[in-house]
C-alpha positions as CSV (number, residue, x, y, z in Angstrom):
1,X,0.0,0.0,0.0
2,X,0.9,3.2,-1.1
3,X,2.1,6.2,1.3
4,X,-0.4,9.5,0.3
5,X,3.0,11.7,-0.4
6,X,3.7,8.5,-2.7
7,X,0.2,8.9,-4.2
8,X,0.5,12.5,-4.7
9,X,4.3,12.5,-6.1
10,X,2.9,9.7,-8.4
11,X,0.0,11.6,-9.6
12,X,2.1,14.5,-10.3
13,X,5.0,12.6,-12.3
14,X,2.1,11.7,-14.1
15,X,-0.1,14.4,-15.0
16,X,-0.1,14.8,-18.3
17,X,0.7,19.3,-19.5
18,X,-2.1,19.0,-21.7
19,X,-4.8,18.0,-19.0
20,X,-3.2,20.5,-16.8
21,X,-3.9,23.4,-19.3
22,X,-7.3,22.0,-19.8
23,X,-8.0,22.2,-16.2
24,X,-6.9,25.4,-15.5
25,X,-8.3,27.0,-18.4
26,X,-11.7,25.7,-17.3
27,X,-11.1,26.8,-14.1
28,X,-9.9,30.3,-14.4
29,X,-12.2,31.3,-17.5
30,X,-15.0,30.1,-15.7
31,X,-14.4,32.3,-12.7
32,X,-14.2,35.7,-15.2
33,X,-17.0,34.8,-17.2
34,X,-19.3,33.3,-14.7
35,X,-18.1,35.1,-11.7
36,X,-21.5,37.4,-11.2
37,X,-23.7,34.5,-11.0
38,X,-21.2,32.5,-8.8
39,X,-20.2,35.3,-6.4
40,X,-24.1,36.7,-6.2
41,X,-27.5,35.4,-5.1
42,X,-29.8,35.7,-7.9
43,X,-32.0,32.7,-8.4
44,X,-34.6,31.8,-10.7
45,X,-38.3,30.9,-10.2
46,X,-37.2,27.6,-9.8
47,X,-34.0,28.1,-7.6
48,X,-36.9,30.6,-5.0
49,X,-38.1,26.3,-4.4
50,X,-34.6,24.9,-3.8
51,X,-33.1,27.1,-1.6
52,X,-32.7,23.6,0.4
53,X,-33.1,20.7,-1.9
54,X,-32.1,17.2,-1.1
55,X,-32.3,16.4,-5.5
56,X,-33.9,13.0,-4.5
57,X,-34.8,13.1,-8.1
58,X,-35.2,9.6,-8.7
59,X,-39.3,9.6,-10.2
60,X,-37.3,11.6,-13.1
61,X,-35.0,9.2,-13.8
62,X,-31.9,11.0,-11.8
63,X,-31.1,8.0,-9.2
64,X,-27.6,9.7,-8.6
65,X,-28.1,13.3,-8.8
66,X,-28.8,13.3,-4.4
67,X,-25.3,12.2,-4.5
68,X,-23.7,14.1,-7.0
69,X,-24.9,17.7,-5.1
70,X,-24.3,16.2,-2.0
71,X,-20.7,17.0,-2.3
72,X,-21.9,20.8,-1.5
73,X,-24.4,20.4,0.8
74,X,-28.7,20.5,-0.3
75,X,-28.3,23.9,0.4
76,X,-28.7,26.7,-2.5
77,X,-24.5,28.2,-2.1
78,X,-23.7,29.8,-5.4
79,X,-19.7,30.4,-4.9
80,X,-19.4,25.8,-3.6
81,X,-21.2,24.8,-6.1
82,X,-19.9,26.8,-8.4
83,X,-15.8,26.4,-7.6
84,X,-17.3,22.6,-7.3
85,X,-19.0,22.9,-10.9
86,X,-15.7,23.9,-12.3
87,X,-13.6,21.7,-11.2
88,X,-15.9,19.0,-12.2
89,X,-16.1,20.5,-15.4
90,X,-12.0,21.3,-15.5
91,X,-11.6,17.2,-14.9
92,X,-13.4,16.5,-17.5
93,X,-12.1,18.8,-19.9
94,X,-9.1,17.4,-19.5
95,X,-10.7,13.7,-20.8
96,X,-12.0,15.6,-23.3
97,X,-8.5,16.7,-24.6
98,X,-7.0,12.9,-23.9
99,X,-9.8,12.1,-25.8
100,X,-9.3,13.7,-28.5
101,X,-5.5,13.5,-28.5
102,X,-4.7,17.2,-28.4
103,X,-1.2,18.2,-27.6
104,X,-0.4,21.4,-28.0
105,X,-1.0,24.1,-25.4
106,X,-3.0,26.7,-27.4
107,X,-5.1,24.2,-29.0
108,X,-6.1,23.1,-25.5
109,X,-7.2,26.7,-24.3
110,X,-9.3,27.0,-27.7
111,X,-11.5,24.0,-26.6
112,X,-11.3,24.6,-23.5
113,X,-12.5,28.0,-23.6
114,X,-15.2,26.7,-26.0
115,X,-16.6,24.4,-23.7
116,X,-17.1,26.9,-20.5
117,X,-18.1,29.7,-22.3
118,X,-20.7,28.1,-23.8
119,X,-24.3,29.6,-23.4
120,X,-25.4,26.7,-22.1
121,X,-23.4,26.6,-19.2
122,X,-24.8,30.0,-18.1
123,X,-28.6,28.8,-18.5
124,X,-27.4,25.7,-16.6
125,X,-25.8,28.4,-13.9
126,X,-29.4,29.9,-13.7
127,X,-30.3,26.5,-11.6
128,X,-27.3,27.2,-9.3
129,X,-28.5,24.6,-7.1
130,X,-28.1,22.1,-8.8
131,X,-25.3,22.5,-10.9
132,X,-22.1,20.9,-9.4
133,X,-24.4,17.8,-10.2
134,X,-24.6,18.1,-13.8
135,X,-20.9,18.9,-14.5
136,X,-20.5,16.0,-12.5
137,X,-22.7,14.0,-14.9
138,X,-21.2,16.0,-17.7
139,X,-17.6,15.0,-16.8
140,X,-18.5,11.3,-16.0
141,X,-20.0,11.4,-19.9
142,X,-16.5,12.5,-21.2
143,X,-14.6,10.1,-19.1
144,X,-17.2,7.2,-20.6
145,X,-15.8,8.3,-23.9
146,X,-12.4,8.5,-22.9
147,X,-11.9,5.5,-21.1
148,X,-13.3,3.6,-24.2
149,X,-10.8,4.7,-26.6
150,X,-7.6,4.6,-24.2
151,X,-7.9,1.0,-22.8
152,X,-8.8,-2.7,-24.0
153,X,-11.3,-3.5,-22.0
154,X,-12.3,0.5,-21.2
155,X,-15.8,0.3,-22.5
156,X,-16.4,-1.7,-18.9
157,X,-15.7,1.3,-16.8
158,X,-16.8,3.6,-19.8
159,X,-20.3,1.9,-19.3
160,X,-20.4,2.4,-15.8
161,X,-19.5,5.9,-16.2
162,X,-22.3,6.5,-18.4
163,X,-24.4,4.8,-16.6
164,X,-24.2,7.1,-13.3
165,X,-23.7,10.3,-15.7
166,X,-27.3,9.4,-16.8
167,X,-28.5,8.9,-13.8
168,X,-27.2,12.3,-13.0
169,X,-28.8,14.0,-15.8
170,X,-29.5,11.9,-18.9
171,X,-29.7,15.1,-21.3
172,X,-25.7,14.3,-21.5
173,X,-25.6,11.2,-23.1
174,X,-25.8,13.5,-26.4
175,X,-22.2,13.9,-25.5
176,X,-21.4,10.4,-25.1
177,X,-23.3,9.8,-28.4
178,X,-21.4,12.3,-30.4
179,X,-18.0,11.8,-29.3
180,X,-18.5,8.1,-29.8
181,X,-20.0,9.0,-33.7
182,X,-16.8,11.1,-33.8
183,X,-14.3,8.2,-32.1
184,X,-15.7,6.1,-34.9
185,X,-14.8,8.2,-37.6
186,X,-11.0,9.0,-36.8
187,X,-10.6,5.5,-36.4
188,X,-12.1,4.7,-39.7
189,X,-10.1,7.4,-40.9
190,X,-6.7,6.3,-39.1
191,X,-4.9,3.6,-40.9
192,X,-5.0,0.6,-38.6
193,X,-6.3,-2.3,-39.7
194,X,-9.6,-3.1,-40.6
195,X,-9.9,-5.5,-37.7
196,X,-8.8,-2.8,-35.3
197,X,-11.4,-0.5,-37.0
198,X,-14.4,-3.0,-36.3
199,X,-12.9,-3.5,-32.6
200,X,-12.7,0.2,-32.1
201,X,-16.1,0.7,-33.0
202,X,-17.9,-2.2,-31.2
203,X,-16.1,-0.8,-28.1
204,X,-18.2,2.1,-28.4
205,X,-21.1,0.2,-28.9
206,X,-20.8,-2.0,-25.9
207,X,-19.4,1.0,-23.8
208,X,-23.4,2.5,-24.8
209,X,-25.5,-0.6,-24.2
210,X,-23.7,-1.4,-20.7
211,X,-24.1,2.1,-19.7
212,X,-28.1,2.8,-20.8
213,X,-28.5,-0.9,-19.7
214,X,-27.2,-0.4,-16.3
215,X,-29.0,2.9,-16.1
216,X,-32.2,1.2,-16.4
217,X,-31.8,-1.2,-14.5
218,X,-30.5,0.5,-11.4
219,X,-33.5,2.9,-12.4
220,X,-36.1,0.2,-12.1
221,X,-34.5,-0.9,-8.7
222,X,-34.5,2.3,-6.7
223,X,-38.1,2.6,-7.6
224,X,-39.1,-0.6,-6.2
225,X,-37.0,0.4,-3.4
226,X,-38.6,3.8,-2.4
227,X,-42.0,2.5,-3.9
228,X,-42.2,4.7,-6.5
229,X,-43.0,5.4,-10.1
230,X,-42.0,7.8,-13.0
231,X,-42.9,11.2,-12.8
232,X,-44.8,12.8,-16.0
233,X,-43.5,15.6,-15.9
234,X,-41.1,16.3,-19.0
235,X,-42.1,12.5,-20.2
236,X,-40.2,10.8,-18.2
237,X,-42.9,8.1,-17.7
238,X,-42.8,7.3,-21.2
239,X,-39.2,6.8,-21.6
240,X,-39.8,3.0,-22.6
241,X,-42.8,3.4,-24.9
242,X,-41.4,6.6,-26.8
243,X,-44.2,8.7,-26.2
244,X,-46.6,6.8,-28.8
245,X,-45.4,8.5,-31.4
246,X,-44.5,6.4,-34.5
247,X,-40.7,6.0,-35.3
248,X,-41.0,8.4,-38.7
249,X,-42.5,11.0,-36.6
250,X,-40.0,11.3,-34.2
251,X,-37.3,11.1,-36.9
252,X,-38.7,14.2,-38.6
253,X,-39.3,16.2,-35.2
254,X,-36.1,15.5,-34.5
255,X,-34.3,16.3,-37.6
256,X,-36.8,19.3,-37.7
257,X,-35.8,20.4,-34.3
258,X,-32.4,20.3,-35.3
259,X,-32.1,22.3,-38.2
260,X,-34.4,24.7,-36.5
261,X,-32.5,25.0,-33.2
262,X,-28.9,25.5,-35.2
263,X,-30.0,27.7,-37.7
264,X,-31.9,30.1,-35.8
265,X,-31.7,28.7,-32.2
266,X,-30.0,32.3,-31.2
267,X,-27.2,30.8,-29.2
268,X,-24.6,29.1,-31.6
269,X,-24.4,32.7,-33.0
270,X,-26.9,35.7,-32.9
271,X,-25.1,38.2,-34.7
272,X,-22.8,38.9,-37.3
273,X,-19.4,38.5,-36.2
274,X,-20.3,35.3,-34.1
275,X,-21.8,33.8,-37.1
276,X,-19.1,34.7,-39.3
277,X,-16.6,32.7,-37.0
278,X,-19.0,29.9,-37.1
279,X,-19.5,30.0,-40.4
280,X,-14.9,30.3,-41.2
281,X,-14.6,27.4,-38.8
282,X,-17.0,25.4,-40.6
283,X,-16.1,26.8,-44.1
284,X,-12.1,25.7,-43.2
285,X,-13.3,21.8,-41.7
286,X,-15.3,21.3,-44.8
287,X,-12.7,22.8,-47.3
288,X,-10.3,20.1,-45.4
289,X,-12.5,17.4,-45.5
290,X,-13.1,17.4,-49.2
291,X,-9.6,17.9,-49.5
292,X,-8.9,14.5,-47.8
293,X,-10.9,12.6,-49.6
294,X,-9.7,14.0,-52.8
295,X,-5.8,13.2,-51.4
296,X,-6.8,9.7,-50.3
297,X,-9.2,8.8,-53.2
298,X,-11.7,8.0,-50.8
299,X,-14.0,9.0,-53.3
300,X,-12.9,5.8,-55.4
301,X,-14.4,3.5,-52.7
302,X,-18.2,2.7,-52.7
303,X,-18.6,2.3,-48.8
304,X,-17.1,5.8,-48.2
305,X,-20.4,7.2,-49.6
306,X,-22.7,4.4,-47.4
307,X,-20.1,5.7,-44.4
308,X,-21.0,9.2,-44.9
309,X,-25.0,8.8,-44.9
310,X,-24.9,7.0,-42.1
311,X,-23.1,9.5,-40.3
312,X,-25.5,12.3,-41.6
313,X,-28.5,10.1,-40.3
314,X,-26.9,10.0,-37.2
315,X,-25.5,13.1,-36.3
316,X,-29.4,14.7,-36.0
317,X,-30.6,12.1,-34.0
318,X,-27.5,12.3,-31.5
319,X,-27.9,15.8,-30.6
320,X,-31.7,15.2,-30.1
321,X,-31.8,11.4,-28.5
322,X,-34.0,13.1,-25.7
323,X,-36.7,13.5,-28.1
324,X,-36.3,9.3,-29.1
325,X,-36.2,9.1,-25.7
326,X,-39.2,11.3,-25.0
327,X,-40.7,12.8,-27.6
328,X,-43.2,14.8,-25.1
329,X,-40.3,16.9,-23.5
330,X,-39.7,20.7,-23.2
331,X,-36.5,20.9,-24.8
332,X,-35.0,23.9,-23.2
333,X,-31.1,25.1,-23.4
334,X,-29.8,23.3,-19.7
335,X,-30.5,20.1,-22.4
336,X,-29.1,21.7,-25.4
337,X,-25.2,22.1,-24.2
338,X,-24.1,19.4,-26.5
339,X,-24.7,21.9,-29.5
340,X,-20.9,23.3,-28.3
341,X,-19.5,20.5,-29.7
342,X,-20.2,21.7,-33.1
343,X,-17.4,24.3,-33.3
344,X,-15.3,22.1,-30.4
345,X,-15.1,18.6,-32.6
346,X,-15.4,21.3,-36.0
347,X,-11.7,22.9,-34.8
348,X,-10.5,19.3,-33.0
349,X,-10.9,18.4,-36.6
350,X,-9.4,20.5,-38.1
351,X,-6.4,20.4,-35.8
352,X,-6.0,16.5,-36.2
353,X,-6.1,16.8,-40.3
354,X,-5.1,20.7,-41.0
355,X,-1.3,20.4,-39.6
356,X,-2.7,23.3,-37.0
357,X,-1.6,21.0,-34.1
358,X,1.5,19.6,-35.6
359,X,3.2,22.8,-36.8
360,X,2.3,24.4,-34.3
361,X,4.3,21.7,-31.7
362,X,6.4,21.2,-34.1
363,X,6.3,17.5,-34.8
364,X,4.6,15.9,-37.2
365,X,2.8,12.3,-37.6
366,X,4.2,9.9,-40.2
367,X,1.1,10.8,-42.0
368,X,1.5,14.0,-42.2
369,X,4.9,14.4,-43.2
370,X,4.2,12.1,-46.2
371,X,1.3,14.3,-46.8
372,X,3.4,17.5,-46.3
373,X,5.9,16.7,-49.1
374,X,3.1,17.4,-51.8
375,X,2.5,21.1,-50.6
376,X,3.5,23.4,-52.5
377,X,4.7,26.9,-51.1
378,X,0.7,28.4,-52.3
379,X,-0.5,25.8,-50.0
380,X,2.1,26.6,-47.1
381,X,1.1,30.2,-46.8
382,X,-2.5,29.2,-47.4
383,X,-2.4,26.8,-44.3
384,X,-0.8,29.8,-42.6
385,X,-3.5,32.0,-43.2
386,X,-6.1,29.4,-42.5
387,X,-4.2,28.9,-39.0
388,X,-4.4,32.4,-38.3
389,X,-7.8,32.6,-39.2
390,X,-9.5,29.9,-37.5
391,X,-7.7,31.2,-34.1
392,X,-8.8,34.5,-34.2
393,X,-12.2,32.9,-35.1
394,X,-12.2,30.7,-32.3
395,X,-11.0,33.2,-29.9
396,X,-13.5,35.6,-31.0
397,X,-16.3,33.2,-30.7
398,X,-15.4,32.7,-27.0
399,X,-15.6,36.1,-26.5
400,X,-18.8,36.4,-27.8
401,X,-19.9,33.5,-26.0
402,X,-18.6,35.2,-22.7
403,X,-20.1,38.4,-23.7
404,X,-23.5,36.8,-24.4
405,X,-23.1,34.9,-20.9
406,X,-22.8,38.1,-18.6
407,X,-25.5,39.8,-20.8
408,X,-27.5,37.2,-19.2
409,X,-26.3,37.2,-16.1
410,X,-27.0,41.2,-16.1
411,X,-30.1,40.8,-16.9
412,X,-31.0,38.0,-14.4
413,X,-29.7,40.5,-11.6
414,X,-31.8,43.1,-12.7
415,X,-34.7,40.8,-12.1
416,X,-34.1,40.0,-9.3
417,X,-33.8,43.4,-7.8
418,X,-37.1,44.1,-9.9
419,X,-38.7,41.3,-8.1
420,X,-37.4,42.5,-4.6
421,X,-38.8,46.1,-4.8
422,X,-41.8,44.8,-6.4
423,X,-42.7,42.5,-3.5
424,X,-41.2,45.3,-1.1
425,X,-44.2,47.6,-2.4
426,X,-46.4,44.3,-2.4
427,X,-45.4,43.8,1.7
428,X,-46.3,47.3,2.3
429,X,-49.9,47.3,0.7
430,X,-50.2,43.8,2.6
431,X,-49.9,45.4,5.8
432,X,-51.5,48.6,5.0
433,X,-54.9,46.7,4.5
434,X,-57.4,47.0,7.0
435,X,-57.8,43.5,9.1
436,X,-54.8,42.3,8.1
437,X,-52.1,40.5,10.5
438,X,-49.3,37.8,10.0
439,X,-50.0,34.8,9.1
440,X,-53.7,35.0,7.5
441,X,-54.6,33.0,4.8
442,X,-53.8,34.6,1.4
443,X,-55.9,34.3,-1.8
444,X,-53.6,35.1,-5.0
445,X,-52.8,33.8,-8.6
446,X,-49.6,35.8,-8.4
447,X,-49.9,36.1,-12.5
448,X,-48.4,40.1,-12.9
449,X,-50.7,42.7,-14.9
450,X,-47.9,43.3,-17.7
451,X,-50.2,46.5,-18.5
452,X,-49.9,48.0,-14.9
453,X,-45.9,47.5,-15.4
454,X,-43.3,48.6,-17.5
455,X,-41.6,46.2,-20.2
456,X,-37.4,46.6,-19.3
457,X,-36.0,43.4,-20.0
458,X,-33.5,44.9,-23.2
459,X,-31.8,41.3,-23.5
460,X,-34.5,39.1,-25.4
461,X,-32.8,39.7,-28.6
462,X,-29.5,37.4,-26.6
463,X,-31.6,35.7,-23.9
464,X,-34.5,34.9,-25.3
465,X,-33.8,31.0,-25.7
466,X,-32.0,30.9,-22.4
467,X,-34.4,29.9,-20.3
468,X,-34.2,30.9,-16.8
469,X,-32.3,34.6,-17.4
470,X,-35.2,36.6,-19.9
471,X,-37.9,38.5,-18.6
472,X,-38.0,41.4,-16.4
473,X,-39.3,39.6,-12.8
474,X,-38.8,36.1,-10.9
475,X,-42.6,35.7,-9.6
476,X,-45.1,34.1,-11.9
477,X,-46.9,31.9,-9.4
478,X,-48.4,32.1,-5.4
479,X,-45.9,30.0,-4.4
480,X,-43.1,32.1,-6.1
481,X,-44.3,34.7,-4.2
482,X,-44.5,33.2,-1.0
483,X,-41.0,31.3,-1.3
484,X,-39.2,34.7,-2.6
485,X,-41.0,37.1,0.9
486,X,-39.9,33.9,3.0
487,X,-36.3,34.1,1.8
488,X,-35.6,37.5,1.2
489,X,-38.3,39.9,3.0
490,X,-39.1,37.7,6.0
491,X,-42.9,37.9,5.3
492,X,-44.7,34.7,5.7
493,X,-47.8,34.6,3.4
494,X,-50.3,31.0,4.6
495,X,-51.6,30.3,0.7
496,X,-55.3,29.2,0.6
497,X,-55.4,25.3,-1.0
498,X,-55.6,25.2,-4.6
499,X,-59.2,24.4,-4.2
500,X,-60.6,27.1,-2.5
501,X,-58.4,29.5,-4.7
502,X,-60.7,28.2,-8.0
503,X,-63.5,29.0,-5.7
504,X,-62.8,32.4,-4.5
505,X,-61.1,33.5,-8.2
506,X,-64.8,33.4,-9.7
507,X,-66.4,35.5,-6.6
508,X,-68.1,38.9,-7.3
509,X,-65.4,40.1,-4.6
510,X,-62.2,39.4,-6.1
511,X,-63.4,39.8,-9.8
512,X,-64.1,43.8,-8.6
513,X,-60.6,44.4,-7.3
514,X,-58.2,46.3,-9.5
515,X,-55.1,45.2,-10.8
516,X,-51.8,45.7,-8.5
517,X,-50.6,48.2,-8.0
518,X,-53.7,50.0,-8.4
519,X,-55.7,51.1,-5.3
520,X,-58.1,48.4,-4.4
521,X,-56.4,45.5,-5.6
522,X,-56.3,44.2,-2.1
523,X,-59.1,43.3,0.4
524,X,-59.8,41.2,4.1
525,X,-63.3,38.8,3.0
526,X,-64.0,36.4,5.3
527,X,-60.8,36.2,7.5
528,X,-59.0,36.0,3.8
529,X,-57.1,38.4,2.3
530,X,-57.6,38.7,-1.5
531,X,-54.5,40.0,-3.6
532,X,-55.7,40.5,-7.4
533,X,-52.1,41.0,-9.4
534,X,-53.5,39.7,-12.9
């Protein structure tokens, strides 16, 4: 048995730089870009409900998420989880980089920066409470990858990985889907041998079917353990029969959804210069691509075409297997973060095939040196330029992603200061109305008169698919109400039961109160005091 000072030296002898750069770049990016959200308190209508949570989430499907945030506490602590969330997300960065065998330094910080500036990760930082358990999930999904390509038998811990990043949160097996598609191709690509190629691949295949098998059936266990079922919300009760929907008409949602969701989804680029660096990143991978094949003479050979529809088909359905999976859900952007692997596997592309790794380190691969004895000197200064360019596109891209992020991030302060002084003025009628005292039942909807109040939300042009941080206030329901005067005003409002709310909405006496904050939208009845806010 190993001393820990032997455990630590060996751990540091063994590091590798480039998971090390990964790390940190994760790490310290994150902290400038997300810092407001991580250093402030500003939750969302659903983090006013969590601010103690124990994420027994297990009638969704997330058996493992009461561990995975149980690292921080069940308490809502936006600076532990989110130094936690980051260096869950840092460790697996730095499988993604082993992954996808990128060496040098530079090339690492591009990806890097990529993957935690994403908007995604903001939306996700929204639900503060729960996110060092998804970048858990998250890094457990790269490691499944990871650990399937490096070792012999790796799909057996690869599976088990998956297995407990799904139970996490299963939006993420998008990411083991799509680095697996993409494993699949650089090996076909590489030039093993064929038998290596079909091991290669069924390693991936395995490393899925143990992982979603093992899901399940820990799933199905837990249930019968705690004596529960699935929950319907989101569709997770019909994760097994698909939501009845036939098999074409999920195919074409899905591929509809897609399109609709890259194209003009408002968060891979929403202006100009973001989709310009999209659009040169993609422009350069499919200039190189074509270039390959025409080197190669893949183009001679029949099952290259069969290879490339199939990979076509697939890519659609990988970034949208929730919908497969559950046709019925709301498929907001917490579930959409795999869409930053589009420029991410784009420019790892590009890096393995376009000599932008290897000339920049240096050193190139057998393969490439062959290759580089055609170039001309056009072709040197071309891939040069093309170097230059997809940098600066890169890097500009994860400045507009960061840029993007803290609009959002603005904005969701600003609501929730809105929200305080609109509840402030709320207390303060409360208490001003005659035969009121703590603690009396409370009739409300808690549904705001947008007439009565002025429209300032400026952001929905950059926030308005990010769900959690558009919109100008954090109440839309009683119980927001009463959770956000518990936490922040110290005002305890006693709701009436849902029942006698339908019963007292359709009385003569609250449908002749004015609207909030009008005089007269407030009035004792019966022991009750009636708040009209609609």
């Amino acid at each position: 048995m190993r001393t820990p000072a032997e455990i630590w030296s060996y751990l540091r002898g063994n590091i590798r730089k480039e998971w090390k750069t990964a790390f940190w770049t994760v790490f310290i990016l994150g902290l400038l870009i997300h810092f407001p959200v991580i250093a402030g308190d500003f939750p969302n209508h659903d983090g006013l409900a969590s601010m103690y949570f124990d994420q027994n989430m297990i009638t969704s499907g997330r058996w493992f998420l009461m561990i995975a945030c149980g690292f921080s506490s069940y308490f809502a602590l936006p600076w532990v989880i989110g130094l936690l969330s980051l260096f869950f997300l840092g460790i697996g960065a730095a499988a993604l980089i082993e992954f996808l065998e990128i060496k040098n330094e530079l090339s690492v910080m591009l990806l890097a920066g990529l993957l935690v500036s994403f908007p995604a990760l903001a939306s996700t930082y929204a639900y503060i409470f729960t996110a060092d358990g998804y970048m858990l999930a998250l890094c457990l999904a790269f490691f499944s990858v990871a650990l399937t390509k490096r070792r012999e038998w790796g799909f057996l811990p690869g599976g088990i990985c998956l297995a407990f990043s799904m139970g996490t949160y299963q939006s993420y097996l998008s990411f083991a889907i799509l680095l697996s598609i993409y494993g699949c191709l650089m090996s076909l690509m590489s030039e093993c041998s064929v038998e290596k190629k079909r091991r290669n691949i069924l390693h991936y295949l395995y490393m899925g079917l143990i992982g979603t098998g093992l899901y399940y059936v820990i799933l199905q266990i837990l249930l019968k353990i705690q004596g529960k079922e699935l929950d319907t919300y989101q569709g997770i009760s019909g994760m097994a029969s698909g939501g009845g929907l036939s098999l074409p008409e999920k195919l074409k949602n899905i591929c509809q959804d897609f399109l609709a969701f890259t194209g003009k989804g408002n968060v891979l680029y929403n202006d100009m210069i973001s989709f310009a660096a999209v659009g040169l990143i993609m422009a350069a991978a499919l200039t190189l691509f074509v270039r390959l094949v025409i080197r190669r003479g893949y183009y001679k050979k029949w099952y290259f075409y069969l290879i490339l529809l199939i990979a076509v088909l697939l890519i659609p359905l990988a970034f949208n297997v929730i919908l497969l999976i559950s046709p019925d859900v709301t498929y907001h952007l917490l579930m959409r973060y795999q869409w930053c692997l589009l420029p991410i596997l784009t420019l790892a592309f590009l890096l393995r095939y376009g000599f932008l790794q290897t000339e920049l380190s240096g050193q190139f691969s057998p393969l490439h040196r062959r290759e580089a004895k055609v170039l001309k000197k056009p072709s040197v200064i071309c891939n040069i330029v093309l170097q230059w360019a997809v940098l600066a596109a890169s890097a500009v891209l994860i400045l507009h992603y960061g840029v993007a992020d803290n609009i959002a991030y603005s904005n969701l302060q600003k609501k929730y200061e809105k929200t305080y002084a609109y509840c402030l003025r709320l207390t303060d009628r409360m208490e001003q109305t005659k035969g009121y005292y703590t603690g009396m039942p409370v009739a409300m909807i808690g549904v705001q008169n947008k007439e009565n109040l002025p429209e300032t939300d400026i952001t929905g042009a950059v926030t308005g698919n990010m769900i959690g941080m558009t919109g100008d206030y954090l109440v839309y329901t009683d119980t927001n109400y009463q959770a956000f005067m518990k936490h922040y005003l110290g005002v305890t409002i006693n709701l009436v039961p849902d029942e006698e709310m339908e019963r007292i909405y359709d009385t003569r006496e609250y449908q002749e109160l004015n609207s909030f904050p009008q005089e007269g939208s407030m009035k004792v009845v019966d022991g009750i005091l009636y708040i009209k806010t609609e």
